[in-house]
N, CA, C and O atoms as a Tinker XYZ file with bonds, in Angstrom:
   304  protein
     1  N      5.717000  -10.372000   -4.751000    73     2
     2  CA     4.816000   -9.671000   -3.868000    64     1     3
     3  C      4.481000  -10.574000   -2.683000    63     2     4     5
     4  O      4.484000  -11.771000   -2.968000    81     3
     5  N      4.195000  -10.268000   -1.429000    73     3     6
     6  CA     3.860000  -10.480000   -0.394000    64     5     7
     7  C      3.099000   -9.693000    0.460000    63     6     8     9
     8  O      3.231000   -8.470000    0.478000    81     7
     9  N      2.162000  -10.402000    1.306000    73     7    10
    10  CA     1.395000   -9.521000    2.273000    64     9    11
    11  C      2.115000   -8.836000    2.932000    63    10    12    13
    12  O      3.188000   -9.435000    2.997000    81    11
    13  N      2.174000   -7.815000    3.533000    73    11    14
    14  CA     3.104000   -6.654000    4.376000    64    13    15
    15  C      3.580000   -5.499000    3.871000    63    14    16    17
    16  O      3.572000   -4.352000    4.320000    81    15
    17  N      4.175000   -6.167000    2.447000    73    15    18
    18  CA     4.945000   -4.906000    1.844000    64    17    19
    19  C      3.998000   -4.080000    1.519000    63    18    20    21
    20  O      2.811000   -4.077000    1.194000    81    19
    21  N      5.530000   -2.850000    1.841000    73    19    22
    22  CA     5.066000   -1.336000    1.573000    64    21    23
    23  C      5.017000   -1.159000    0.130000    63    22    24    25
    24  O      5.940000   -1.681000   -0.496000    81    23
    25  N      4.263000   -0.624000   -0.426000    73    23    26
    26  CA     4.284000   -0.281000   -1.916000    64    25    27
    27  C      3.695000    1.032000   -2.628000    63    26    28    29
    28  O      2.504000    1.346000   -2.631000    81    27
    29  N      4.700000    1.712000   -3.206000    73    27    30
    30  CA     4.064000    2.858000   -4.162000    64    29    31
    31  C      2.995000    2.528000   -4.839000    63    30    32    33
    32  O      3.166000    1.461000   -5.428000    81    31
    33  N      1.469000    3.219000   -5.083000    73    31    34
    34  CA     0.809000    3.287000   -6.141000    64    33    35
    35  C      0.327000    3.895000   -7.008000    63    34    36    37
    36  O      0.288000    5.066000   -6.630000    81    35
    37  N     -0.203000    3.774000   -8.273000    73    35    38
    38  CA    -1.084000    4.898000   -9.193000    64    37    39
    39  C     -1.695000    6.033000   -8.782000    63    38    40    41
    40  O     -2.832000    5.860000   -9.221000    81    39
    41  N     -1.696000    7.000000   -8.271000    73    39    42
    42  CA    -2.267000    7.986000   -7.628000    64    41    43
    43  C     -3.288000    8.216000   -8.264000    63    42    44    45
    44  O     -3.149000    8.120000   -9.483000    81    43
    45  N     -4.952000    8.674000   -7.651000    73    43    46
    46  CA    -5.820000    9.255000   -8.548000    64    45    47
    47  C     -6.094000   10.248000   -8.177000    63    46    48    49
    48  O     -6.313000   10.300000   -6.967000    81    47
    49  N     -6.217000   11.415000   -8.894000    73    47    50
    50  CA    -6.235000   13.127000   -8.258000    64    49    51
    51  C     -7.408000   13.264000   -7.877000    63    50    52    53
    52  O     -7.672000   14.398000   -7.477000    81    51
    53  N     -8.618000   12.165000   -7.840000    73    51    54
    54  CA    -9.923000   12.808000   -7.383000    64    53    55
    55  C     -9.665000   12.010000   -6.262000    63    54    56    57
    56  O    -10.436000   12.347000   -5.364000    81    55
    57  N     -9.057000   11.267000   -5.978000    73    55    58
    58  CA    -9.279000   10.637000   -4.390000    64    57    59
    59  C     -8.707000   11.565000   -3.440000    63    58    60    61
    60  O     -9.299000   11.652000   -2.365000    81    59
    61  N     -7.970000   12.072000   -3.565000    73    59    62
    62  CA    -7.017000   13.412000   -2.416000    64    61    63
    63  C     -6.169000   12.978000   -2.147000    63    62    64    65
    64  O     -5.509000   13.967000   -1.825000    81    63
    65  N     -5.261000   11.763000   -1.923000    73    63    66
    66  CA    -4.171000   11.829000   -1.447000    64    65    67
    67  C     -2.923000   12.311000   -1.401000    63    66    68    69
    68  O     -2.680000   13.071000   -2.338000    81    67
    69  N     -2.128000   12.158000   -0.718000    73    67    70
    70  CA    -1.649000   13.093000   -0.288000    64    69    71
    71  C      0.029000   12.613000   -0.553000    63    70    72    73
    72  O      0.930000   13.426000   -0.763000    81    71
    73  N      0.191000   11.284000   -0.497000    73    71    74
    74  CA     1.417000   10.012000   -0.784000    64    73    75
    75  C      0.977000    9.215000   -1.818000    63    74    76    77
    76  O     -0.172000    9.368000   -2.232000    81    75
    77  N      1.528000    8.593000   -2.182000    73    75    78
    78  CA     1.134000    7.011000   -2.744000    64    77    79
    79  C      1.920000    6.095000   -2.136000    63    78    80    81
    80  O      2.682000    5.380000   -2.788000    81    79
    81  N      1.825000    6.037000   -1.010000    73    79    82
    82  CA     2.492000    4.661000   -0.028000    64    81    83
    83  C      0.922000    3.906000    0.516000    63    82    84    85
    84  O      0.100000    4.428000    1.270000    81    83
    85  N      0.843000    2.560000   -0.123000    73    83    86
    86  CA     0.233000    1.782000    0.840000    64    85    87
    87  C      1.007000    0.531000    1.168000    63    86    88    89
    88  O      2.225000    0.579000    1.340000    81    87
    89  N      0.211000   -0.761000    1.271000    73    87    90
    90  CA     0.168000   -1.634000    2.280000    64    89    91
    91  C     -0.229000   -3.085000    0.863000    63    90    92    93
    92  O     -0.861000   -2.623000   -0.087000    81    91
    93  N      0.008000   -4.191000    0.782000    73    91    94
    94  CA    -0.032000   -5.102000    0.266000    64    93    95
    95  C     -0.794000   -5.983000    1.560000    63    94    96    97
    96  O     -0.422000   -6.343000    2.677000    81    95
    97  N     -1.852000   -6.095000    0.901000    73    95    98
    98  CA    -3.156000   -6.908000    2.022000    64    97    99
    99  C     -3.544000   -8.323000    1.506000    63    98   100   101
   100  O     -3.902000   -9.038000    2.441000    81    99
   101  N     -3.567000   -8.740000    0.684000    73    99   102
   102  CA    -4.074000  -10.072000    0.066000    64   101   103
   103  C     -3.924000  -10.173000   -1.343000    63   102   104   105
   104  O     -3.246000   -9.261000   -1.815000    81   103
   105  N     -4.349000  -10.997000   -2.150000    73   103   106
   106  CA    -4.651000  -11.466000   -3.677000    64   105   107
   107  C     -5.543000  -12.051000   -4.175000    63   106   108   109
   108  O     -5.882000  -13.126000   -3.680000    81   107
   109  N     -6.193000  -11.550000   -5.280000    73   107   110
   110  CA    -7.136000  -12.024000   -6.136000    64   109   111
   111  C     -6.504000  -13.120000   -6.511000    63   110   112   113
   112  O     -5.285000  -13.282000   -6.559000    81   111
   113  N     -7.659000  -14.160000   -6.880000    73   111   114
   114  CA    -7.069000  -15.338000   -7.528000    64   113   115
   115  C     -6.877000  -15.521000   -9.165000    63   114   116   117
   116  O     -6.502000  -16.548000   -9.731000    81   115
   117  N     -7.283000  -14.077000   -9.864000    73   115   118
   118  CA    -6.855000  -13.764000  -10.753000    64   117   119
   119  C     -5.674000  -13.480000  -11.291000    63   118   120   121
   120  O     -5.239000  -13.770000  -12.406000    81   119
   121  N     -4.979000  -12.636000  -10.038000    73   119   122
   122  CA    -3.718000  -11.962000  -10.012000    64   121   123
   123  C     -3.857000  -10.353000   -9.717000    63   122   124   125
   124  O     -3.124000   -9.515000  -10.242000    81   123
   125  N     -4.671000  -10.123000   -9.008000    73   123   126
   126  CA    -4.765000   -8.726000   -8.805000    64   125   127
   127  C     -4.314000   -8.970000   -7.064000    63   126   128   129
   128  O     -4.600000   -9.783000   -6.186000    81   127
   129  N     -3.477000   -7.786000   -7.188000    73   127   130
   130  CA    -3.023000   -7.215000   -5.591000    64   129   131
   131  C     -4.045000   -6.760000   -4.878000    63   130   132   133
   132  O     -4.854000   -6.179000   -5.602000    81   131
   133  N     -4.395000   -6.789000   -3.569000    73   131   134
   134  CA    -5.179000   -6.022000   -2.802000    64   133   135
   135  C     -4.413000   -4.872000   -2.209000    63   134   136   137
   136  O     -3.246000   -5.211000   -2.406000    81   135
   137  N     -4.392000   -3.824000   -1.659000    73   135   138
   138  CA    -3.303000   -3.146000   -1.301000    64   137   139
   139  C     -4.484000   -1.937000   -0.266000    63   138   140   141
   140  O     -5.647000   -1.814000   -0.652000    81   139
   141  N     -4.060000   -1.263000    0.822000    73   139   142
   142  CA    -4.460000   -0.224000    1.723000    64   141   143
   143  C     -3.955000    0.923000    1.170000    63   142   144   145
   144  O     -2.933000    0.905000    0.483000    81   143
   145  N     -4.683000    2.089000    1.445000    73   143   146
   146  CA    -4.471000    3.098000    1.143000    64   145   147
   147  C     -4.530000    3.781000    2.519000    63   146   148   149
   148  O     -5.751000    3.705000    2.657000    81   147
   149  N     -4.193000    4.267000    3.407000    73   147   150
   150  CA    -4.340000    5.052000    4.874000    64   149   151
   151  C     -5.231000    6.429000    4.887000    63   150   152   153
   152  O     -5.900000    6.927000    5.793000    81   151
   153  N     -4.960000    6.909000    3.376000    73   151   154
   154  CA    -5.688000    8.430000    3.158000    64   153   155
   155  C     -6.893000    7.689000    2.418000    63   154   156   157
   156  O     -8.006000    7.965000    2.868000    81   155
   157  N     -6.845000    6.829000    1.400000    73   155   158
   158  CA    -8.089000    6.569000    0.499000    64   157   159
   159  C     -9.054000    5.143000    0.817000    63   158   160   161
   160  O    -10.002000    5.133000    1.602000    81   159
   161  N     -8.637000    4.116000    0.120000    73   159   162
   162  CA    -9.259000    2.967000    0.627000    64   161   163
   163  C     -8.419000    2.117000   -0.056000    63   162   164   165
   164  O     -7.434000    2.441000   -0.719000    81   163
   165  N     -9.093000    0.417000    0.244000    73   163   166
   166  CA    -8.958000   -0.577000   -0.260000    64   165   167
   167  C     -8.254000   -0.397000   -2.090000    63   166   168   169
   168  O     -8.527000    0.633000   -2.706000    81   167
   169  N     -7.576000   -1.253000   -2.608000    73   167   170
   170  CA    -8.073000   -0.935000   -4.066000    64   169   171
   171  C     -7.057000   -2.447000   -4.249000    63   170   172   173
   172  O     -6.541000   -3.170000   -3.397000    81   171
   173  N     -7.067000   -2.520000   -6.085000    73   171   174
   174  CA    -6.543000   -3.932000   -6.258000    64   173   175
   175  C     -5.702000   -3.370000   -7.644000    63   174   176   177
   176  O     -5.959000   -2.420000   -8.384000    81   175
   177  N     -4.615000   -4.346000   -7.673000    73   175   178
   178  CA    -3.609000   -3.450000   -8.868000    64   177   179
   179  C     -2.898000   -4.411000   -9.399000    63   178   180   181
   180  O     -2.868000   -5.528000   -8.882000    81   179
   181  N     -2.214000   -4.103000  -10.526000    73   179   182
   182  CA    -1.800000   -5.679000  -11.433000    64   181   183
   183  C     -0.248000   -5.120000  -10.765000    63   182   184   185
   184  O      0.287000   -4.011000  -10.769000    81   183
   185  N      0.108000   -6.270000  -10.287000    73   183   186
   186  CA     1.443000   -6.033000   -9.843000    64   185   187
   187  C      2.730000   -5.039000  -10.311000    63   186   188   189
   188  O      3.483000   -4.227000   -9.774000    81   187
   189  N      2.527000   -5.559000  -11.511000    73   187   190
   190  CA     3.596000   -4.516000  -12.419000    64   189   191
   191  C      3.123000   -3.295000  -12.368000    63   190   192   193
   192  O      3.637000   -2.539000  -13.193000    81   191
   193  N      2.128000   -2.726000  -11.521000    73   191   194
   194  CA     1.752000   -1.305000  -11.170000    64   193   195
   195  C      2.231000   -0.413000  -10.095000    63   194   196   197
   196  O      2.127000    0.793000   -9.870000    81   195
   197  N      3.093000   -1.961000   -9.193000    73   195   198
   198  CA     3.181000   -1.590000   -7.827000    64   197   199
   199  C      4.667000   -1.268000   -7.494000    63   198   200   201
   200  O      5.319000   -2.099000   -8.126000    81   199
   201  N      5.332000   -0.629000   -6.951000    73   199   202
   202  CA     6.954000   -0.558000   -6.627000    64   201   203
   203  C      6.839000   -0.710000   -5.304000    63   202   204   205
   204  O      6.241000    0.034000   -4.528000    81   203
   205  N      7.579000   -1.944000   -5.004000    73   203   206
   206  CA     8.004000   -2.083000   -3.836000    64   205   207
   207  C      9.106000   -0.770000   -2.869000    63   206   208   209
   208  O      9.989000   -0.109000   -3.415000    81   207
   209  N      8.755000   -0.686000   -1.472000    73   207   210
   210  CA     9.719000    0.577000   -0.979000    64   209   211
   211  C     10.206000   -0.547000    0.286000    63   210   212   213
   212  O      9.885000   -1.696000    0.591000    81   211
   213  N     11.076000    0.393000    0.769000    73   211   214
   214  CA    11.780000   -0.175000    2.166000    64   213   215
   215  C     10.996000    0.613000    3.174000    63   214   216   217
   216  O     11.416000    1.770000    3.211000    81   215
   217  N     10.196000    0.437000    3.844000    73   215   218
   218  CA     9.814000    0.687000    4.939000    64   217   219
   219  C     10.170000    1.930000    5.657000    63   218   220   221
   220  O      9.394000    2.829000    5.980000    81   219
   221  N     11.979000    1.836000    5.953000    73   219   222
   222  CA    12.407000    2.653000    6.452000    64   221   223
   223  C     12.811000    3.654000    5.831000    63   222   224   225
   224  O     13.678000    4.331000    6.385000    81   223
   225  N     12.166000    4.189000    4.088000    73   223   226
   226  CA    12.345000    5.299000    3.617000    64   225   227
   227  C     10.577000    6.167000    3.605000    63   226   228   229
   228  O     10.143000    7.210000    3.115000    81   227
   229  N     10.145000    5.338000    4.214000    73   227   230
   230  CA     8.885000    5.794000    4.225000    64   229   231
   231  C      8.507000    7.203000    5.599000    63   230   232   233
   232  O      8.827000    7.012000    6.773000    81   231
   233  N      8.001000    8.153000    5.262000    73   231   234
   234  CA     7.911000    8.873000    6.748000    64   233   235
   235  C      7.322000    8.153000    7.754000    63   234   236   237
   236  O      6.440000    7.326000    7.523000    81   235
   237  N      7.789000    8.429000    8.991000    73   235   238
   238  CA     7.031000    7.537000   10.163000    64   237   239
   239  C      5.742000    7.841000    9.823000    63   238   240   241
   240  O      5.182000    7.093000    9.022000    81   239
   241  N      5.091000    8.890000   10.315000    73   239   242
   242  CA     4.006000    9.317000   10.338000    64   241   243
   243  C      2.830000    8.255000    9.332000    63   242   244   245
   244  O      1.759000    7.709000    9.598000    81   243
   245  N      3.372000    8.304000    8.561000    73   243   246
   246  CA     2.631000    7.891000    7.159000    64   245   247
   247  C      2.696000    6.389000    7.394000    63   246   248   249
   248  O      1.652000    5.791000    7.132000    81   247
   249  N      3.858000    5.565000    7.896000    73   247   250
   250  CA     3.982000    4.109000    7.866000    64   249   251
   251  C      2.791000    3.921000    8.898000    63   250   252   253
   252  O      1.904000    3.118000    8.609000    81   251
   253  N      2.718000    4.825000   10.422000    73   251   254
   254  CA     2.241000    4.240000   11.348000    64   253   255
   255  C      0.769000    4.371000   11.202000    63   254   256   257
   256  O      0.096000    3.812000   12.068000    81   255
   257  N      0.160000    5.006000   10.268000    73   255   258
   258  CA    -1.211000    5.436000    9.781000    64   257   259
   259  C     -1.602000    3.986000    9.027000    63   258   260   261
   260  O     -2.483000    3.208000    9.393000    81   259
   261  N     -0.585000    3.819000    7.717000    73   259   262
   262  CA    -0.470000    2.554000    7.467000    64   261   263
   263  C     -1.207000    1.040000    8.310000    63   262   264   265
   264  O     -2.300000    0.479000    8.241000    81   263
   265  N      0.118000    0.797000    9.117000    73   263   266
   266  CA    -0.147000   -0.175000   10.056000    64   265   267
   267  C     -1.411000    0.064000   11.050000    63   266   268   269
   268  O     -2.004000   -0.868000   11.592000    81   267
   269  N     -1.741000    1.417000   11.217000    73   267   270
   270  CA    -2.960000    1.583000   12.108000    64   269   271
   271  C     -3.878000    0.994000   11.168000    63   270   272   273
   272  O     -4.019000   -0.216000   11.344000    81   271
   273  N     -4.389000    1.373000   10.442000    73   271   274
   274  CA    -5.398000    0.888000    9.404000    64   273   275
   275  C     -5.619000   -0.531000    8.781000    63   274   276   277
   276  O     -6.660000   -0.983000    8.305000    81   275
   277  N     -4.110000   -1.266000    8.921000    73   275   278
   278  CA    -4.538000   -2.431000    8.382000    64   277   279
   279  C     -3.770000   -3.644000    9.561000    63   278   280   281
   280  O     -3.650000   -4.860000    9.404000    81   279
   281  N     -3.363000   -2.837000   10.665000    73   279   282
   282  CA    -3.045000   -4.089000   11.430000    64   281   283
   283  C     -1.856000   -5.351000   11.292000    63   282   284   285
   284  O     -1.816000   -6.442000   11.861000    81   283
   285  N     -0.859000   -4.692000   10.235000    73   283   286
   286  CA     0.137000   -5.508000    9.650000    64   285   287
   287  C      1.158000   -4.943000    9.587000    63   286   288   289
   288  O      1.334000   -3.875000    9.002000    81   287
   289  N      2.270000   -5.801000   10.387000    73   287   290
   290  CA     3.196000   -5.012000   10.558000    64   289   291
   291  C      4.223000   -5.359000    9.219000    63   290   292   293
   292  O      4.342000   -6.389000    8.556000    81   291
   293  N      4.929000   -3.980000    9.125000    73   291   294
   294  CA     5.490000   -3.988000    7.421000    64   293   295
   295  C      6.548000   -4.918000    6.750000    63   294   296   297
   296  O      7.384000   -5.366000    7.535000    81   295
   297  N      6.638000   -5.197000    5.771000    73   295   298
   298  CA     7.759000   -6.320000    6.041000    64   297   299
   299  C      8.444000   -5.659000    5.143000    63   298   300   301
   300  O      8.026000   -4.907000    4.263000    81   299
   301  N     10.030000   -6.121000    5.525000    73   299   302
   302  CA    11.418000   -5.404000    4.897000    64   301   303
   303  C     11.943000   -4.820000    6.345000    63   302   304
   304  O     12.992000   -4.179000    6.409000    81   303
């Protein structure tokens, strides 16, 4: 894992979203991921929760909401 990457996550049906594509933002010094959500928020996830994507299978729309929100441009 690394800051930038795009990553699938756990979806929760009461938050609304709409994808599960976020953003890999930082790390707990525990071992928890920080990760963006563009539709939901912040949240933190044990890695083996997370699937890495390629960027460029992601819809634009959705990447550039992404990067609007967290200011990081994607890596891959």
């Amino acid at each position: 894992m690394k800051e930038g990457l795009i990553v699938t996550v756990p979806l929760d049906p009461e938050e609304g979203a709409t994808h599960a594509f976020a953003q890999v933002v930082g790390f707990l010094p525990v071992g928890g991921v920080l990760v963006v959500h563009p539709e939901t928020s912040a949240g933190v996830y044990a890695p083996e929760d997370l699937t890495v994507q390629d960027p460029r299978s992601v819809p634009p729309a959705i990447l550039a909401a992404i990067v609007k929100r967290t200011s990081i441009q994607p890596l891959g």
